[in-house]
Each structure stands twice: as C-alpha cells, then as structure tokens.
N, C-alpha and C positions, 0 to 999 in steps of 0.2 A: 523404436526407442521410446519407451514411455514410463522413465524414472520419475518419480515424483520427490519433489523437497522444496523444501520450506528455508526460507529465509529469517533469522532473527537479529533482532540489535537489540541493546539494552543502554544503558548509563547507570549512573551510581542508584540512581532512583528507580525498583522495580514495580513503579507503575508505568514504567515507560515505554517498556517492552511490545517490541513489535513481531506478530508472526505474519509471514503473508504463505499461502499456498492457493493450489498450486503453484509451481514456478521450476520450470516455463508454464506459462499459461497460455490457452488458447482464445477463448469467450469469456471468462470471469475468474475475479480471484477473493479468495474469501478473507479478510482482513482482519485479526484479532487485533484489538490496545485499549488499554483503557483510556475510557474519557473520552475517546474519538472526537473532536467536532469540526475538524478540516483533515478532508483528503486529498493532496495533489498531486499529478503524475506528468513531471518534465520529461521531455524527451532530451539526449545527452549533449543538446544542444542549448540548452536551458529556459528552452521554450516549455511556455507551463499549455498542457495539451489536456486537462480534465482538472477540474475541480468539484467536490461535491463538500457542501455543507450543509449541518444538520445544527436541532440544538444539543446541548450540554445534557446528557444522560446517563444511566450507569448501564448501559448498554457499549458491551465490547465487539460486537463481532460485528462487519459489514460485507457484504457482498458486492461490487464492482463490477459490471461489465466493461468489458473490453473492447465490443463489439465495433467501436470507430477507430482505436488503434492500429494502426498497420504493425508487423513485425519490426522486432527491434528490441533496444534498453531503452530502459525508462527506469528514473528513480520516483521512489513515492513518498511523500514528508504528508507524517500523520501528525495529529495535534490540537492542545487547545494554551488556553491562555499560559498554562503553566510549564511547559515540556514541549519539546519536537523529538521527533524518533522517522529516522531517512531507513531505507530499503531501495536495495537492488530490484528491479522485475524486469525479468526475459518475455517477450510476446511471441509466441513460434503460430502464425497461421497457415 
C-alpha cells in the first residue's frame, strides 16, 4: 500500500494554511505554511516529542525528519506570533 496524501487546515486567514505530506510518513515529512517559526509534534498523549525553531522568514517549506519517532499519531502545531495551524500525522515505520 503506498497511497500518498496530504493533510490540510486552514482558518478564516489564508496565510495559515498548513500542508504536510507525505502522510503516512516514514523518515521525513515535508512541511509547507507561511511564516513557519515553531514546529511541534505531540504524541496523542500530549506529550510534546520534537520541537524545531527557526527565525522568522519568508521561507515556507520545511523538511522534518522523523527518524526518532516511533510509529503512531502525532499532531503537529506550526506557527509564529500571529496564527497556529494543528495537523494530523500518521508515522508507519
């Protein structure tokens, strides 16, 4: 089985929009949103298990390894001072 899709969210504000794909993911996932400058991925126990922060740029797109995740869900809240935008991500290793 190797369907690929993408996850999206938006709100009333379409700089908020989040894509993430793959998903399911195995090793990494590639992150579009504007603005990006906090990435974090709770596991569904609300334990926060990865954080990356960067500075404030107009640079949308991230790349994430996964590679210390074990299988599972995990949600991912991207964001900076002005917006948060949450996603679903499946890990299949």
């Amino acid at each position: 089985f190797s369907e690929t899709r993408s996850f999206t969210t938006a709100s009333d504000d379409d700089n908020s929009t989040l894509f993430i794909y793959p998903n399911p993911a195995q090793n990494q996932v590639t992150i579009h949103s504007l603005g990006m400058e906090t990435v974090q991925v709770f596991n569904l126990h609300g334990q926060l298990v990865m954080q990356v922060t960067r500075p404030a740029t107009d640079a949308s797109v991230m790349v994430l390894s996964l590679g210390s995740l074990p299988s599972g869900l995990y949600l991912v809240v991207v964001g900076n001072n002005d917006y948060r935008a949450t996603a679903m991500l499946s890990v299949v290793k």
